[in-house]
C-alpha positions as CSV (number, residue, x, y, z in Angstrom):
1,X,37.6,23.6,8.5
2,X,34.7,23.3,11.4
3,X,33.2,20.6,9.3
4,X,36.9,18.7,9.5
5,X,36.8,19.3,13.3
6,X,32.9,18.2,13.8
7,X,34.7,15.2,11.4
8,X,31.7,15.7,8.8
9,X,33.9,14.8,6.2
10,X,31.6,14.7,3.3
11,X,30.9,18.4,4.0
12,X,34.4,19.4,4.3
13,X,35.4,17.4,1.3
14,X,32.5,18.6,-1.3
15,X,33.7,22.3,0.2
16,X,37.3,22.1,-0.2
17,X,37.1,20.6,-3.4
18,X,35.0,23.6,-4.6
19,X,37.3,25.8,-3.4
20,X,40.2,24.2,-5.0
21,X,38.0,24.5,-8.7
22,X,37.8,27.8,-8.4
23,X,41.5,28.8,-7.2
24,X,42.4,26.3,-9.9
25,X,40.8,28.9,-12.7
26,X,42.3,32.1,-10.9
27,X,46.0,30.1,-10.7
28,X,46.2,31.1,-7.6
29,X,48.9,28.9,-6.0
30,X,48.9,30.2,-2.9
31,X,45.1,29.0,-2.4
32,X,45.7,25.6,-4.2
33,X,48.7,25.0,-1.5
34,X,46.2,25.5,1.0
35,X,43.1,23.6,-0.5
36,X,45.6,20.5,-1.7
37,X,46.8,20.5,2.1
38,X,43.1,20.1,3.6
39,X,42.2,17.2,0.9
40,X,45.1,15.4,2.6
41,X,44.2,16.0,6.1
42,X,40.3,14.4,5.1
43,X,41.5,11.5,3.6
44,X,44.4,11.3,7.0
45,X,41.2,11.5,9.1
46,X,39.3,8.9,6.9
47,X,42.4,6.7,6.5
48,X,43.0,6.7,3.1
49,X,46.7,7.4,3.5
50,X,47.3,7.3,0.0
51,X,44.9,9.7,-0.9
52,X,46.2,11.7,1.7
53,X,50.0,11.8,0.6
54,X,48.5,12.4,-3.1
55,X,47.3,15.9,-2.0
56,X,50.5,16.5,0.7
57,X,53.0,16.2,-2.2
58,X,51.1,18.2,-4.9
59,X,50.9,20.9,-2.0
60,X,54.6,20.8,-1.2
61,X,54.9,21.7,-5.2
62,X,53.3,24.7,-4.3
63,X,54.8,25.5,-1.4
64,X,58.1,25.4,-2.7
65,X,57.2,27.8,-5.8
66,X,55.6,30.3,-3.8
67,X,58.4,29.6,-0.7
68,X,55.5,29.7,1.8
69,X,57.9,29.0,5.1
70,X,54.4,28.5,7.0
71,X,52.8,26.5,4.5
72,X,55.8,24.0,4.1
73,X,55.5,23.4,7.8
74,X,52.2,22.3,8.1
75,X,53.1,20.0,4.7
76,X,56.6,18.7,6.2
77,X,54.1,17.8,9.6
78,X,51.4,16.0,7.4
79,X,53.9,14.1,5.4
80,X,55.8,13.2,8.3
81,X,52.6,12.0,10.2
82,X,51.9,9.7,7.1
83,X,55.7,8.2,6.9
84,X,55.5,7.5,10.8
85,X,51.9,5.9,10.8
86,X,53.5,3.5,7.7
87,X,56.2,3.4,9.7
88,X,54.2,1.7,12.5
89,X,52.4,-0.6,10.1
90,X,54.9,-2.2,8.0
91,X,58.3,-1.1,10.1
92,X,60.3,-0.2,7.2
93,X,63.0,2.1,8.0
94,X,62.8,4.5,4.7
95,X,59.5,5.5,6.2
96,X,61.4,6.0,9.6
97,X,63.9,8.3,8.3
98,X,61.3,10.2,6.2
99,X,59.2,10.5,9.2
100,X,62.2,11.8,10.7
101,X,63.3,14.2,7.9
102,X,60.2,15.9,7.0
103,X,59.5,16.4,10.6
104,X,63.2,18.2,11.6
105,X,62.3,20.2,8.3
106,X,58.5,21.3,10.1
107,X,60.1,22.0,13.3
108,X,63.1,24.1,12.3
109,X,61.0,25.9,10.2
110,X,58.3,26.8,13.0
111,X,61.2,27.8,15.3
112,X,62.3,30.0,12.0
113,X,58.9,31.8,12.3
114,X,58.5,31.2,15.8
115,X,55.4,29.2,15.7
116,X,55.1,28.2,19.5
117,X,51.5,27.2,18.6
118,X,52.9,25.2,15.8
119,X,55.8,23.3,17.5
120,X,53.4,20.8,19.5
121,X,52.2,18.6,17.1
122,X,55.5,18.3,15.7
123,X,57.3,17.7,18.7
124,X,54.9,15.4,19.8
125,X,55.2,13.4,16.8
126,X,58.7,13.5,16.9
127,X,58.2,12.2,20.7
128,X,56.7,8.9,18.6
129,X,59.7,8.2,16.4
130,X,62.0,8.4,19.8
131,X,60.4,6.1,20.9
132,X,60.7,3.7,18.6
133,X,64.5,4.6,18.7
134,X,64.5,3.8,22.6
135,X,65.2,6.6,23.5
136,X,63.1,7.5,26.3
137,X,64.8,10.3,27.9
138,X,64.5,12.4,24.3
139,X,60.6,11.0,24.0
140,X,59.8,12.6,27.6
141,X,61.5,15.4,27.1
142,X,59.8,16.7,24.0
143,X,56.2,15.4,24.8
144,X,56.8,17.8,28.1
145,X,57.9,20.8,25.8
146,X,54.7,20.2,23.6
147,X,52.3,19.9,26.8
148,X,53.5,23.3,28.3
149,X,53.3,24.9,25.1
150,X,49.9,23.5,24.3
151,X,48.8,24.9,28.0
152,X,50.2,27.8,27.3
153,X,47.5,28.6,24.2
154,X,45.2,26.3,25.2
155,X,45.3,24.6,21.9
156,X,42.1,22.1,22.3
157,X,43.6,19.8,19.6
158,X,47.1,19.9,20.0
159,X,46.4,18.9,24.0
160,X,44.4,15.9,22.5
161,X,47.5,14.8,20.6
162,X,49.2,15.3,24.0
163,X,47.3,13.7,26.4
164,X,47.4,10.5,24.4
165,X,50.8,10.8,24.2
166,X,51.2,11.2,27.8
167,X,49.1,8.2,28.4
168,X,50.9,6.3,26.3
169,X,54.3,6.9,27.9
170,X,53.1,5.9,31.2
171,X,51.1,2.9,30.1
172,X,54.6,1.5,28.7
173,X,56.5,3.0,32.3
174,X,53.5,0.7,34.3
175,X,52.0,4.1,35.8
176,X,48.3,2.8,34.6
177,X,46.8,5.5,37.1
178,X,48.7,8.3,35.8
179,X,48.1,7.2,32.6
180,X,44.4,6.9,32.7
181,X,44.1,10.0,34.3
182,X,45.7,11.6,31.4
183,X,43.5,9.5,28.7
184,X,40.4,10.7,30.8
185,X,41.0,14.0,30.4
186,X,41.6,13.5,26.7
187,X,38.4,12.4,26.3
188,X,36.4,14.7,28.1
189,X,38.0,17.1,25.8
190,X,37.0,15.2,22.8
191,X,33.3,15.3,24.2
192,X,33.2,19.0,24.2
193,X,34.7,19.0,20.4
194,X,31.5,16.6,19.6
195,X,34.4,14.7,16.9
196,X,33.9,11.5,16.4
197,X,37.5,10.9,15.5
198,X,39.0,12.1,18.8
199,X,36.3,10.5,20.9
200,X,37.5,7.0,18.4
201,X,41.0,7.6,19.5
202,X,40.6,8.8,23.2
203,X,38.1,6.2,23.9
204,X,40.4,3.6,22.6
205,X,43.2,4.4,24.7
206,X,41.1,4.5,28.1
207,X,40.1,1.1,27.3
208,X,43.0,-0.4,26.7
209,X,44.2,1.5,30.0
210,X,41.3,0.4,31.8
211,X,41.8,-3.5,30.3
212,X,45.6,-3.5,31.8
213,X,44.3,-2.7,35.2
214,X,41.7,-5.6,34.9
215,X,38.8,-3.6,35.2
216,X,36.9,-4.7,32.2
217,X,33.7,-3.3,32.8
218,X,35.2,0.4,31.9
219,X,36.9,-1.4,28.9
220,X,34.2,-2.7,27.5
221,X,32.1,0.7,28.1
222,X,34.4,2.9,26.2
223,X,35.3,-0.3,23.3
224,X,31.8,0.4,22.6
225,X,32.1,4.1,22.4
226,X,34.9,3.6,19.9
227,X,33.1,1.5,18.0
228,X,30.2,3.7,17.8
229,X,31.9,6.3,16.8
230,X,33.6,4.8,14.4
231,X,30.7,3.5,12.6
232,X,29.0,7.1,12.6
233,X,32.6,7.9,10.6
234,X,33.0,5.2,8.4
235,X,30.1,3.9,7.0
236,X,30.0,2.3,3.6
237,X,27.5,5.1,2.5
238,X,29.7,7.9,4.0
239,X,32.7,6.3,2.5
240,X,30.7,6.3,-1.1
241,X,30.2,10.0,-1.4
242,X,33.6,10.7,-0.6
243,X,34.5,8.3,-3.6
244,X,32.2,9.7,-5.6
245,X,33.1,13.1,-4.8
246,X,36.7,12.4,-5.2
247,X,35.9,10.7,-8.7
248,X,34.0,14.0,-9.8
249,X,36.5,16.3,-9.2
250,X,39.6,14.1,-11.0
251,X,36.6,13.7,-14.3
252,X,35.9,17.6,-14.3
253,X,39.6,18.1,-14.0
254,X,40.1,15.9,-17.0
255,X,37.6,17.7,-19.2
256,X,38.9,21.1,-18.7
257,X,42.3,19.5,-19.6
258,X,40.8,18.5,-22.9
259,X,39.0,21.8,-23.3
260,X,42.5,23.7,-22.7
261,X,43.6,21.1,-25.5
262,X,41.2,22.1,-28.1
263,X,41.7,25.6,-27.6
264,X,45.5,25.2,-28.1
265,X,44.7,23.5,-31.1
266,X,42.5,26.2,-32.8
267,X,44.7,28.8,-31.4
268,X,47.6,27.1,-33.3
269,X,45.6,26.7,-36.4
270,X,44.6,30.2,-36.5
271,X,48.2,31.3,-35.9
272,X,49.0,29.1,-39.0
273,X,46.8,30.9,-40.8
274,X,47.8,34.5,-40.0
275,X,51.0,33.5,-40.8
276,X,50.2,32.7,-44.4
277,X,47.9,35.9,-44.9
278,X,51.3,37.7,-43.8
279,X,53.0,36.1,-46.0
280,X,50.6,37.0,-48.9
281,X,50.1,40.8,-47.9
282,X,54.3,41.3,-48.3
283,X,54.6,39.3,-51.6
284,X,51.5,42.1,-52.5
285,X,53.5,44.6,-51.1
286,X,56.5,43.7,-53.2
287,X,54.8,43.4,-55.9
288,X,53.1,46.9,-55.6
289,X,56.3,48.2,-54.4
290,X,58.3,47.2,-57.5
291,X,55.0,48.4,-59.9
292,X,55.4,51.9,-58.1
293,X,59.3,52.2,-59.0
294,X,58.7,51.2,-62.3
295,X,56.1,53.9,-62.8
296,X,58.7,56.4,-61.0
297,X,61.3,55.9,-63.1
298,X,59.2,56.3,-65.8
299,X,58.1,59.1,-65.4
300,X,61.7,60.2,-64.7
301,X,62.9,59.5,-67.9
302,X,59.4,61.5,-69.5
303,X,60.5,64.2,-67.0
304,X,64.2,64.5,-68.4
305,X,63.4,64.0,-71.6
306,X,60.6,67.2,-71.8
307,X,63.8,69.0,-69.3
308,X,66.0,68.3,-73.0
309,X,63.4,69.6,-75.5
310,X,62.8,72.9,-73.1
311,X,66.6,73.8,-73.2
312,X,66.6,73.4,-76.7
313,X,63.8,75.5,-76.9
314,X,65.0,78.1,-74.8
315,X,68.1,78.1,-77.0
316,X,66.2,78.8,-79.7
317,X,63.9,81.2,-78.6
318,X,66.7,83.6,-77.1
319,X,68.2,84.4,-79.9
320,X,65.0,85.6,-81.6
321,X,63.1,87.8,-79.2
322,X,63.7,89.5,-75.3
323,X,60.2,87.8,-74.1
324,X,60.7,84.7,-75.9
325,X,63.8,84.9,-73.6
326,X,62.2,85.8,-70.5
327,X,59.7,83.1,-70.8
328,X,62.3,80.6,-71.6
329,X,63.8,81.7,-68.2
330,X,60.7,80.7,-65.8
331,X,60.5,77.6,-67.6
332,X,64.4,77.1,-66.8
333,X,63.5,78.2,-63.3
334,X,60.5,75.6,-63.1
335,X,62.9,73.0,-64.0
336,X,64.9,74.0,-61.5
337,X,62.2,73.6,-59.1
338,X,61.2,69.7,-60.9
339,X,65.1,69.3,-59.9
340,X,65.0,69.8,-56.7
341,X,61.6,68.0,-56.5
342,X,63.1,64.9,-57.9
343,X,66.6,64.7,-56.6
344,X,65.6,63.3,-53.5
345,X,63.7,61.0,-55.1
346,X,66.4,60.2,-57.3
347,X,68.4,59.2,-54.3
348,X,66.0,56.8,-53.3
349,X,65.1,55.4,-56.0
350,X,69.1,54.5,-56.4
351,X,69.4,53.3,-53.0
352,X,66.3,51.1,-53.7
353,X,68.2,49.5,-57.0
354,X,71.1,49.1,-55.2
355,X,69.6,47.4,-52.2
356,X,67.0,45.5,-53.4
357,X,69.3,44.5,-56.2
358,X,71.9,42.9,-53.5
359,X,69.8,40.3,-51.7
360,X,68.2,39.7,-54.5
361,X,70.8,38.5,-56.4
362,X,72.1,36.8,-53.0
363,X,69.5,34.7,-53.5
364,X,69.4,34.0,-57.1
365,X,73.5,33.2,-56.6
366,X,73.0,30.7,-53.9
367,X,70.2,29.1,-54.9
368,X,72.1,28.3,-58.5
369,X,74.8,26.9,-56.2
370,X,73.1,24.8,-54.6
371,X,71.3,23.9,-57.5
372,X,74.6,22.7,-58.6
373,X,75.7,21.3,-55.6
374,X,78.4,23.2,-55.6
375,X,78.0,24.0,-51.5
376,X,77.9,22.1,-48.1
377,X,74.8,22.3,-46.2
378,X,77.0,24.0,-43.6
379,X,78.3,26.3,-45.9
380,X,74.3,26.6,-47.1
381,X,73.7,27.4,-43.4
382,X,76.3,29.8,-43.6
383,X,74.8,32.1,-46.6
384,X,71.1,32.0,-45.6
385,X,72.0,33.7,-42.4
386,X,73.5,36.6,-44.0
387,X,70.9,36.3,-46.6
388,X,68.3,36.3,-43.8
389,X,69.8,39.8,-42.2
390,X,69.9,41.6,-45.7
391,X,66.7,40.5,-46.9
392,X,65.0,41.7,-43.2
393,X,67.0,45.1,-43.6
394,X,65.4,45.7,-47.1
395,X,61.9,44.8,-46.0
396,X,62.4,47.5,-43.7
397,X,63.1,49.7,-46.4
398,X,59.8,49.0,-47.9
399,X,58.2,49.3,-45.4
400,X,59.6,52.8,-45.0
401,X,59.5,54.0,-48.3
402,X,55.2,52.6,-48.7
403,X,54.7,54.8,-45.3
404,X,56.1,57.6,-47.0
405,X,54.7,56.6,-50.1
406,X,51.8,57.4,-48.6
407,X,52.0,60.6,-47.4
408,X,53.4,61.9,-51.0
409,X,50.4,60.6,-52.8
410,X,48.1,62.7,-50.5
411,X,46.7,60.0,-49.0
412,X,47.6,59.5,-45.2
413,X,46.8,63.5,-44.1
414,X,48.0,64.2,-40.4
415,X,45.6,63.4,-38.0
416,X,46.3,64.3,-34.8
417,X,44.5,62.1,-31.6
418,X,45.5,61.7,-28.4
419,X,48.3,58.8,-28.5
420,X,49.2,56.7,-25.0
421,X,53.0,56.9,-25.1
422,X,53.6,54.1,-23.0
423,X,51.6,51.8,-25.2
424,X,53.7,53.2,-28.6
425,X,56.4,52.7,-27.0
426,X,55.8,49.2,-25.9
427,X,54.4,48.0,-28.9
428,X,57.6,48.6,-30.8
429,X,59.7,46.9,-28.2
430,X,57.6,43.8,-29.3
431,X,58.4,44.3,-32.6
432,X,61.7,44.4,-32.5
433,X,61.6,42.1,-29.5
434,X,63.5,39.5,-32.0
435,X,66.4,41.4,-32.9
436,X,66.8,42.6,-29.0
437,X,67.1,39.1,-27.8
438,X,69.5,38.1,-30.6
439,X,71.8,40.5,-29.2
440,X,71.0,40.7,-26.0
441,X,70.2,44.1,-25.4
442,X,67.8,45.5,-23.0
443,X,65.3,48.5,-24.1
444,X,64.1,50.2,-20.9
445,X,60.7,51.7,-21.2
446,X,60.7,55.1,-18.4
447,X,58.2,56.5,-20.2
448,X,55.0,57.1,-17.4
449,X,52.0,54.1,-17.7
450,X,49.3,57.2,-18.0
451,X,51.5,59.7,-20.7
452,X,49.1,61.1,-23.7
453,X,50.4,63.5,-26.4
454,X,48.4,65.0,-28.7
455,X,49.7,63.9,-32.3
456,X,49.6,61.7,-35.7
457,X,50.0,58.5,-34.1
458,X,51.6,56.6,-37.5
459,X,53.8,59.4,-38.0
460,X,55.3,59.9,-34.8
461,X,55.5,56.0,-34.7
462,X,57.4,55.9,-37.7
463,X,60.2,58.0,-36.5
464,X,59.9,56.3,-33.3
465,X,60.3,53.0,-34.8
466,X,63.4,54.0,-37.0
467,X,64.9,55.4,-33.7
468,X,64.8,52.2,-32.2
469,X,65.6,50.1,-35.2
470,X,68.7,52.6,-35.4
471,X,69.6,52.3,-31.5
472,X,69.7,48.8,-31.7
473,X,71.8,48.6,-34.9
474,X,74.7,50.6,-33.4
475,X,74.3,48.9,-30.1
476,X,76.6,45.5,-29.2
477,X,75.8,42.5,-27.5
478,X,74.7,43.1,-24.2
479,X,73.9,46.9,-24.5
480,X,71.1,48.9,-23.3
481,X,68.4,51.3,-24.9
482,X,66.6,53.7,-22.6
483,X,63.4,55.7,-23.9
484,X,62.5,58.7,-21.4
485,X,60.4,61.6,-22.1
486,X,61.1,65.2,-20.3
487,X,58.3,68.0,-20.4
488,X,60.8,71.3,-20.2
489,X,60.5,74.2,-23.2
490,X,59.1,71.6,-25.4
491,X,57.8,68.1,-24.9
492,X,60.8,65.3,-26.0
493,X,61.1,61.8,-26.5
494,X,64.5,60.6,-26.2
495,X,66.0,57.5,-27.3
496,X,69.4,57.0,-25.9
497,X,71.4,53.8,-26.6
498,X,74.8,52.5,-25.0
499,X,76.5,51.8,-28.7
500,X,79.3,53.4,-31.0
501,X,78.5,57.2,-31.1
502,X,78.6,58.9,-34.2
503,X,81.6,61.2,-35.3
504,X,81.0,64.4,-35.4
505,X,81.6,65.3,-38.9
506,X,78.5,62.8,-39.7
507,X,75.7,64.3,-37.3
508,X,75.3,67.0,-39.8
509,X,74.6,64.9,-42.6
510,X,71.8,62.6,-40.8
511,X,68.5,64.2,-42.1
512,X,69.2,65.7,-45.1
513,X,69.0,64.4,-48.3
514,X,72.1,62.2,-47.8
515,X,72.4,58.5,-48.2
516,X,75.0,57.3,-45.1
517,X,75.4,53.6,-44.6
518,X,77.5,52.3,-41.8
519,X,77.4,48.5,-40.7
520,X,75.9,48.1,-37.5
521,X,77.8,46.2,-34.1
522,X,76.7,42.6,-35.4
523,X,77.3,43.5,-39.5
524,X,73.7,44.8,-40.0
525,X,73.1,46.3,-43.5
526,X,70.8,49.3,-44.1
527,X,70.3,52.2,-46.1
528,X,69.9,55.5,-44.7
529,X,66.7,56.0,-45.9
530,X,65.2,55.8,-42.7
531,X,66.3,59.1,-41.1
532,X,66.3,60.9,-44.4
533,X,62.6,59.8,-44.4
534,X,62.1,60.7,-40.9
535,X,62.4,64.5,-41.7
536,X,59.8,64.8,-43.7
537,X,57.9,63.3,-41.1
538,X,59.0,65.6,-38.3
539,X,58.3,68.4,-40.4
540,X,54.0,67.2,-41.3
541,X,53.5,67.0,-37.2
542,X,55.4,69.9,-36.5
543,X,58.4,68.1,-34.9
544,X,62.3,68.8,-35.1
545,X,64.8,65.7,-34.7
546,X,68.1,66.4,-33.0
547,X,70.8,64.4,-32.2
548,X,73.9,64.1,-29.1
549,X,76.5,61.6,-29.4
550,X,79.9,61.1,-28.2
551,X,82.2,58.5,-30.2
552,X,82.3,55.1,-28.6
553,X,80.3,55.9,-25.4
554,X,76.7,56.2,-27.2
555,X,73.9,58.5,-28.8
556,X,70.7,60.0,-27.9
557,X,68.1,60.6,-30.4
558,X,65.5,63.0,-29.8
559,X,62.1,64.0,-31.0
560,X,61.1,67.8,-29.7
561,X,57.4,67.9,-30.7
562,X,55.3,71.3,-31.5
563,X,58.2,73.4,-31.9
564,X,56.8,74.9,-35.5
């Protein structure tokens, strides 16, 4: 800025222009309101009025997105100087009444923020544009409100922008004396600034003063301390290294453009290609999924078939001996126990037929039919939606029965770590983020930013996640889910959701060994199996799941952890 007022504009221009770079790379659009608004007011001094209104107008943008009252002001004044100086050049009246637009707009806002300081430029710009309307009463009146205001602060520039207009209002009344008085004291202040610009301008206006009153000697002395100054300011080599300065910036702006281009590129191209390995690890995981069933029921059927030969044999053996008998019984016992072991797999595993079976066969059906051409493509529209809803409910099956897959193989033991909350919590809000904006619900995170527990983070996610899935299932349009976590006799997580309750006689049933399927609020399919899965979770981290509803006014879900 003391560059600008010492008008070393190459300085102030290679500076500004930096500074704008590097608020560029932070976005910081405060600081690029404020660097676009000095480029304008170099290229004003330099009169490059184009230029100037350029940099004014991609300020205002800023100044309107970050509703920066003072900021607008100083870019209303600017933009109104350049309308009234075209205004004077070409007299066309849209630049009049933008002049006078944009500079009400500065000077309400100033009196808004009560910006004495900042009222005297305006006011005596707007002094200007009464003039040219005629009327002189108005004009007088506001350059007097700007010059006690400006003596008031003692504002060194704003009493240059004065004084001239003082001078100038008394040249055009005939007062020459008064007038030259006040364009002498204009340019005494200019000395002290050292500015070549406002030495330009003041020296200009005590020689055309001193013309009018035929004293040409005093003309001609201060026409040539214009034109010296003027050269010192505008010189073709001065004028270069602005250009070439200017011409940098625009080229480096346009080469990080191109930069930003490439990288969207690759980053698309790399998101392509994640996609597809997705795609590839869930047809595996089908795949391995079905394999896994097939050995299950396999060994079911080997299971029920040795269960048949032991009852024989126990048949058999009773009737001969007492400890024939009494070994016949443990093995009846240990079948009893393989029953028990299997049943809830056997659950499962019907679920599974049943459910996979369904969308499956969806799919086969409709894609026949359209083989055939037997449907509309609205009516193919239609099925793929509910298509699309099934299918996603039974890869969330898998996805719960490989977890838990996993543990009964042995191979995912409990580790216990120390698990940020928050962040869990967070990261299946993104998950599900899809299925929350389809119907519009909002899950409210109150869980602290710093909150550690101490457990098996895949584990405790797992029930978390079928919580959530659950919540929003039984939640309608518009709804709200609210996670908190209290610290009282045990540590909880709670997940409370605005949606249908549950009766009573069903709370029971939840998570044990009991397939309940309800429709959700939007005609969501599912199986159960989460929660019945989510027990035998709880229980390997030494949880306990509990639930509180009330019919039609909601449900809260709760996790107490190290209760065993």
């Amino acid at each position: 800025m003391s560059n600008l007022i010492k008008s070393d504009f190459e300085a102030a221009l290679k500076a500004h222009i930096e500074a704008l770079k590097i608020r560029e790379s932070l976005l910081d659009s405060v600081g690029m309101l404020e660097s676009n608004l000095n480029l304008g007011n170099i290229y004003y001094r330099t009169k490059e009025l184009d230029k100037a209104a350029k940099f004014y107008h991609t300020a205002l943008i800023f100044g309107l997105k970050t509703n920066n009252l003072r900021g607008l002001a100083l870019i209303y004044n600017n933009l109104g100087s350049y309308h009234l100086d075209r205004w004077h050049a070409a007299k066309d009246q849209t630049d009049f009444d933008s002049a006078l637009e944009f500079l009400q707009k500065a000077l309400e806002i100033k009196e808004t923020l009560g910006d004495s300081r900042g009222m005297i430029n305006t006011l005596n710009q707007l002094s200007d544009l009464f003039e040219e309307s005629g009327d002189e009463s108005k004009r007088y009146d506001l350059i007097q409100r700007a010059w006690t205001i400006a003596n008031k602060f003692n504002d060194i520039e704003s009493k240059l922008a004065v004084l001239g207009s003082l001078a100038e209002y008394h040249f055009e009344k005939g007062q020459m004396y008064k007038a030259l008085d006040y364009a002498n004291q204009g340019f005494e202040i200019a000395e002290n600034l050292k500015s070549h610009y406002q030495i330009s301008v003041a020296a200009e206006k005590v020689a055309k003063i001193a013309a009018s009153l035929k004293n040409y000697s005093l003309a001609y002395e201060y026409l040539s301390i214009q034109k010296e100054s003027e050269e010192i300011l505008f010189n073709e080599n001065r004028q270069k290294i602005r250009d070439e300065l200017t011409i940098q910036y625009e080229t480096e702006k346009k080469e990080l453009a191109n930069q930003q281009l490439l990288k969207d590129r690759e980053y698309y191209n790399l998101s392509l290609k994640r996609k597809n390995e997705l795609l590839i690890v869930i047809v595996i995981a089908v795949l391995g999924l079905l394999v896994l069933l097939w050995i299950q029921i396999n060994n079911h059927r080997k299971l029920k078939s040795t269960h048949e030969e032991l009852r024989e044999a126990h048949a058999l053996v009773n009737s001969q001996h007492l400890q024939i008998h009494e070994q016949a019984q443990n093995l009846h016992e240990t079948n009893q126990a393989l029953n028990v072991a299997n049943k809830f797999r056997d659950k499962i595993f019907s679920v599974i037929s049943h459910d996979l079976r369904a969308p499956f066969a969806n799919i086969q059906g409709t894609i026949s039919l359209w083989n055939s051409k037997l449907l509309s493509t609205q009516e193919m529209e239609d099925l793929i939606s509910m298509i699309s809803r099934d299918t996603y409910a039974a890869f969330l099956m898998l996805e719960n029965l490989l977890d838990w897959a996993r543990t009964q193989m042995g191979s995912n033991e409990v580790q216990s770590n120390q698990i940020n909350l928050n962040r869990l919590i967070e990261e299946n809000k993104d998950l599900f983020n899809f299925q929350l904006k389809r119907k519009n619900i909002d899950l409210v995170n109150h869980i602290p930013l710093k909150k550690f527990i101490n457990s098996d983070k895949e584990r405790l996610n797992f029930i978390i996640r079928n919580y959530i899935l659950n919540a929003i299932k039984f939640t309608p349009e518009g709804g709200r889910i609210d996670i908190e976590y209290r610290d009282i006799e045990n540590a909880e997580i709670l997940v409370k959701d605005s949606g249908t309750g549950i009766k009573p006689e069903l709370i029971s049933k939840l998570f044990k060994n009991q397939n309940i399927t309800t429709k959700g609020t939007a005609g969501e399919s599912g199986t159960g199996i989460g929660l019945m899965l989510c027990k035998d979770f709880a229980e390997s981290i030494g949880a306990e799941l509990a639930v509180e509803s009330i019919v039609n006014s909601g449900s809260t879900f709760i996790i107490r952890l190290g209760v065993n």
